[in-house]
C-alpha positions in Angstrom: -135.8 -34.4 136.3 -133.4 -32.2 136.5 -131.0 -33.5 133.1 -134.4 -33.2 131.8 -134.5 -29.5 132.4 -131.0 -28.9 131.5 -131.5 -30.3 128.4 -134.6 -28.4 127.6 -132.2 -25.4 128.5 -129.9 -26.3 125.7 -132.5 -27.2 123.2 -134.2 -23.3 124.1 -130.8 -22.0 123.7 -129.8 -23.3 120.3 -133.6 -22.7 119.1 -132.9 -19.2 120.0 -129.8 -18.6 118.2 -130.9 -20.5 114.6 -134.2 -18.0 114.7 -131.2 -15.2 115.4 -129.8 -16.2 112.5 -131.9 -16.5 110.3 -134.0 -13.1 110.8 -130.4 -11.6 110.8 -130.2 -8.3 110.8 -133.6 -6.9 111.5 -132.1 -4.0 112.8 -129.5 -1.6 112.0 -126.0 -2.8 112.1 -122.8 -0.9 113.7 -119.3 -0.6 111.6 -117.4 0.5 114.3 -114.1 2.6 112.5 -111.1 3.1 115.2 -109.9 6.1 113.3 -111.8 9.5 113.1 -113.9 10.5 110.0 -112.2 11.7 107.1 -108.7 9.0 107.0 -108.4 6.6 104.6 -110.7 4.2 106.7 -113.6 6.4 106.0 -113.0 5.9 102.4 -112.8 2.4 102.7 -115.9 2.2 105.4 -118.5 4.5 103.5 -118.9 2.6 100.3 -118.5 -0.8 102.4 -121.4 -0.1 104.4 -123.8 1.5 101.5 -123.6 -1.6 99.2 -124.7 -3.7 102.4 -126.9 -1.6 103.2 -128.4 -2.6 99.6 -127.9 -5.6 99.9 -129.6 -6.6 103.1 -132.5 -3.8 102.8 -131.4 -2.8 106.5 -129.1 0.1 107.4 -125.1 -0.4 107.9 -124.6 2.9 110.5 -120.7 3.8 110.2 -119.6 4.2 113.7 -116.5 6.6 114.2 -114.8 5.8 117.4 -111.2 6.9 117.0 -108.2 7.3 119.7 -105.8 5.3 121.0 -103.7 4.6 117.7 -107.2 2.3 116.9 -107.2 0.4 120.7 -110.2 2.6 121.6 -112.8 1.3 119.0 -111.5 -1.9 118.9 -111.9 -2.7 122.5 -115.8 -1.5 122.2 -115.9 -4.0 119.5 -114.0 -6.9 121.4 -116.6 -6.1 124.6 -120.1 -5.6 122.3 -122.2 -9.2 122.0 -121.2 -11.5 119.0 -124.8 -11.6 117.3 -123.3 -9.3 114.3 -125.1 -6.4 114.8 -121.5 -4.9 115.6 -118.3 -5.3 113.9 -114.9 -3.7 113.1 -113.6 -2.3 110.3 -109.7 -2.6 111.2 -106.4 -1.0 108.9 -102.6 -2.2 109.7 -102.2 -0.3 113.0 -104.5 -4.0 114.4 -102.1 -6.1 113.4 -98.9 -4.2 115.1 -100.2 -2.7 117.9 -100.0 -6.1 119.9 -96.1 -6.0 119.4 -95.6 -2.4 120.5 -98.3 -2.1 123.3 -97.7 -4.5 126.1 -101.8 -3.4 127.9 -103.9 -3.6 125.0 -107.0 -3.9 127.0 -108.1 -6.6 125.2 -106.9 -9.8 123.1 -106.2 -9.1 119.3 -107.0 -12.9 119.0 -109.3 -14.1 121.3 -111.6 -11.3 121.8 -112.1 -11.1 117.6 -113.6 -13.4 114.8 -112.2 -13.2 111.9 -114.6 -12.4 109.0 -112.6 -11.3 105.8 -110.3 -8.8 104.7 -111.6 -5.8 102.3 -108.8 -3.7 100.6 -105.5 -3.5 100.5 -103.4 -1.1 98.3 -99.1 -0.7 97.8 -96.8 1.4 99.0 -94.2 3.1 97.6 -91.0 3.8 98.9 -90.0 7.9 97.2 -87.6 10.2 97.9 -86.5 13.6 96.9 -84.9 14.1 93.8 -82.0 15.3 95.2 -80.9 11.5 96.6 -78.3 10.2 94.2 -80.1 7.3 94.3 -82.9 6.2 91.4 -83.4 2.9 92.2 -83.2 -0.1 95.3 -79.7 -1.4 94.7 -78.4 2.5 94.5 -80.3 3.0 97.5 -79.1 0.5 99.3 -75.0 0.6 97.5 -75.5 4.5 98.7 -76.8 3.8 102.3 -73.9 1.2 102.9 -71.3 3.7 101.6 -72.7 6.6 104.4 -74.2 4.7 107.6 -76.5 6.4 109.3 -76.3 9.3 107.0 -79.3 9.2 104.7 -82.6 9.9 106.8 -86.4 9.0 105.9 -89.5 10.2 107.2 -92.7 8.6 108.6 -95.8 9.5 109.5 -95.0 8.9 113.8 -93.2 6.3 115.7 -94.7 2.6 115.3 -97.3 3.8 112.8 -97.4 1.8 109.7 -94.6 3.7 107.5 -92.3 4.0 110.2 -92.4 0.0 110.4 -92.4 -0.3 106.6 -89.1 1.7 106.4 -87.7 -0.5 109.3 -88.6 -4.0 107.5 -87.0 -2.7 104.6 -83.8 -1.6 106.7 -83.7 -4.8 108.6 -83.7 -6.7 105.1 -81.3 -4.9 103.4 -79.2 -4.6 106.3 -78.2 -1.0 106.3 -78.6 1.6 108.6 -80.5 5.2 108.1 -82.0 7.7 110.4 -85.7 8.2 111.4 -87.4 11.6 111.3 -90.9 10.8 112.2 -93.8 13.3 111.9 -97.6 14.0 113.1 -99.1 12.8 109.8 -98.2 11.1 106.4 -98.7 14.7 105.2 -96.5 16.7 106.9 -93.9 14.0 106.6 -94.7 14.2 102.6 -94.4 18.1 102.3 -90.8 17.4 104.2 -89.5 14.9 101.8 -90.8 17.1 98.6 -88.9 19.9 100.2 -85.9 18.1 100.7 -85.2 18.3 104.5 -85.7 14.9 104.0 -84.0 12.4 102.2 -87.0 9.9 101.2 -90.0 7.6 103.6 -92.6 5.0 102.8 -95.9 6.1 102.1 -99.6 5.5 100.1 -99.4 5.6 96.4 -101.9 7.6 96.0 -100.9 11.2 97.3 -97.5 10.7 95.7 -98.3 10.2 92.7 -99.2 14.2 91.5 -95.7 15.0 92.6 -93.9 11.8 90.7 -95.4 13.4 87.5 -94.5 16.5 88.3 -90.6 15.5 89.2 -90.5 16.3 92.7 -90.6 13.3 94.2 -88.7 10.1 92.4 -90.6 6.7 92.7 -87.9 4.2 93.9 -90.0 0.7 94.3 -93.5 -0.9 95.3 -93.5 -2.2 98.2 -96.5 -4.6 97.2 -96.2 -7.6 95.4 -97.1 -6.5 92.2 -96.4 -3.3 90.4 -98.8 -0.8 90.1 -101.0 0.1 87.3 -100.6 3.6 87.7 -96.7 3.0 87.4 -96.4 -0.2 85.3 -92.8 0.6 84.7 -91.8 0.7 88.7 -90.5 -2.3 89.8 -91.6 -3.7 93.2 -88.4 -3.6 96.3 -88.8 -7.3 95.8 -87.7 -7.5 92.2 -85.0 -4.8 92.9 -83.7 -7.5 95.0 -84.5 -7.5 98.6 -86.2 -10.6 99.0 -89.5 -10.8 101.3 -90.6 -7.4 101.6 -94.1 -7.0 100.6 -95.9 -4.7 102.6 -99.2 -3.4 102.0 -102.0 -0.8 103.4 -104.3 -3.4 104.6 -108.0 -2.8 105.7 -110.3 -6.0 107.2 -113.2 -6.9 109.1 -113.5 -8.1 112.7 -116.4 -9.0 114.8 -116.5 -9.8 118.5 -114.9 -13.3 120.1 -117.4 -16.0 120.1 -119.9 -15.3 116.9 -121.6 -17.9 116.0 -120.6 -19.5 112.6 -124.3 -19.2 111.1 -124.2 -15.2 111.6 -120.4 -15.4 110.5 -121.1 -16.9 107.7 -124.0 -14.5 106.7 -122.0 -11.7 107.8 -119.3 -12.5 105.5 -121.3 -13.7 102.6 -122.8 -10.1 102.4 -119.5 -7.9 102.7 -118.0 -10.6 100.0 -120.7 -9.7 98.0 -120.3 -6.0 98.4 -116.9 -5.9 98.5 -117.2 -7.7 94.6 -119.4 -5.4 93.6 -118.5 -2.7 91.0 -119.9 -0.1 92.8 -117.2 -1.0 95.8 -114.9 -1.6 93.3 -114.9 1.0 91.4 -115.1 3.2 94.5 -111.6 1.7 95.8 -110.0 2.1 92.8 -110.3 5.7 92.4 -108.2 5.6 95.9 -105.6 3.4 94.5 -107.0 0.8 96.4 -107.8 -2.8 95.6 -111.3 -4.9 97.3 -110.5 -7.6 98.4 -112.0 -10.8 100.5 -111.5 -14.5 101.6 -113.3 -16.7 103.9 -113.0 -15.9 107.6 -110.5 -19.1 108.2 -108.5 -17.5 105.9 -108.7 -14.4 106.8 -107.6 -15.7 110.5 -104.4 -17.5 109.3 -103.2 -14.2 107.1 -103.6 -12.1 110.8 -102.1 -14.4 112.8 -98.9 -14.3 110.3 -99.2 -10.8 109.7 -98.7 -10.6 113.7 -96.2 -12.6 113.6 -93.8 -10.8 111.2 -94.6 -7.4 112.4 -93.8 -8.6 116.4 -90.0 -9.6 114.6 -89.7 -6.1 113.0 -90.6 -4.4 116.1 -88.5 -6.6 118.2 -85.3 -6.3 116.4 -85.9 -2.3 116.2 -86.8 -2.4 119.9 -89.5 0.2 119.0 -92.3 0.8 121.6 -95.4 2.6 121.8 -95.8 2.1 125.9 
């Protein structure tokens, strides 16, 4: 009698969750964003979450929950239920805040489900005009000739740029000073000024100040050139193997969802994410859409983890 009951438990159970998932949604649905309104995840978020809204006739609500360097909407994501009604918009600070923060109050891994990526767009290594340096190898010849001398700028320490400048240090094998700043835009103003020698940063705000000649373009950090700059090589082709970093935004959902919703979940943001409207959208940021399948998606985090935790090891940077 009582395997009998058990197994009309199970039977109940599973019942439930294939009528879930396929009225799913027939509510509102959270994107939670771990950075406050107006950043370059809002950018990415806002069109996101309209074209879904489209396409699934129910309303994607954009959920700012910022703090934390992104830990604090990303742990109300890791502890909300899997049933997709709540999920995570994440940028690159998720994929090295497990190497520089030892309590994360949840698992980057285990607590998440990988659903797809959505945008990802260079960066571009510039520097004041003043550098005698106009491209990697003079960079680097010029470096090697003053250790420790020639300085760049970032937006704060263990933020994004300030790890993109120390891959590209730790691959060239030279040695430069780090002057980090509260913001990608003060750290920009710094470098245009010339108190600074040159830093890593998004394409797009640099690019009124290439034209105008006071900043000098040096190399994509991407894998591909730019179409705004055809004509600028990428570091890699300048000759420092491996480096490829880019501004990366994805898509998380709590630990545990099952694969019907996933796959919903993800077949809807693929969809939007392919759309013009999304496209075109991202483009005027400089930014490319993007998406893959979640087991894809998965595998690239896990090895993005994995290369970041080296970079911060061997700089011995930490954000405790």
């Amino acid at each position: 009698m009582m395997q009998f009951s058990a197994l009309l438990v199970v039977v109940f159970v599973l019942t439930h969750m294939e009528t879930q998932a396929q009225d799913y949604p027939s509510k509102p649905v959270r994107m939670v964003v771990n950075f406050p309104a107006g950043g370059p995840s809002d950018a990415i978020a806002r069109p996101l979450a309209q074209r879904a809204t489209e396409i699934w006739n129910q309303t994607v609500v954009v959920d700012f929950r910022g703090g934390a360097a992104g830990n604090i909407g990303a742990d109300h994501v890791a502890k909300s239920a899997p049933d997709g009604y709540t999920f995570l918009l994440i940028s690159g600070s998720f994929l090295t805040n497990p190497a520089l923060t030892s309590n994360l109050p949840f698992d980057p891994i285990r607590d998440f489900t990988a659903v797809t990526p959505a945008a990802s767009s260079g960066i571009i290594l510039v520097a004041n005009p003043a550098l005698p340096a106009k491209s990697v190898p003079e960079l680097i010849a010029l470096a090697r000739k003053h250790p420790g001398k020639l300085n760049f700028a970032s937006s704060g320490t263990g933020g994004s740029l300030h790890l993109s400048a120390e891959y590209f240090r730790m691959l060239a094998g030279i040695n430069m000073l780090h002057v980090p700043y509260k913001g990608a835009g003060p750290a920009l103003i710094e470098v245009v000024g010339g108190q600074v020698d040159m830093m890593f940063i998004a394409l797009p705000p640099t690019l009124p100040h290439i034209k105008n000649g006071r900043l000098r373009a040096i190399g994509m950090g991407g894998a591909k050139r730019s179409p705004a700059l055809p004509d600028l090589p990428t570091i890699a082709e300048q000759g420092v193997a491996g480096y490829e970093v880019n501004s990366h935004f994805g898509v998380l959902a709590p630990g545990g969802m099952p694969r019907d919703i996933l796959q919903r979940l993800n077949g809807v943001l693929v969809q939007a994410l392919q759309s013009p409207y999304v496209r075109e959208r991202f483009a005027a940021i400089g930014t490319d859409a993007i998406s893959s399948t979640p087991e894809q998606y998965a595998a690239f985090i896990k090895t993005e983890m994995a290369k970041w935790a080296q970079v911060v090891k061997k700089s011995g940077i930490r954000n405790d």
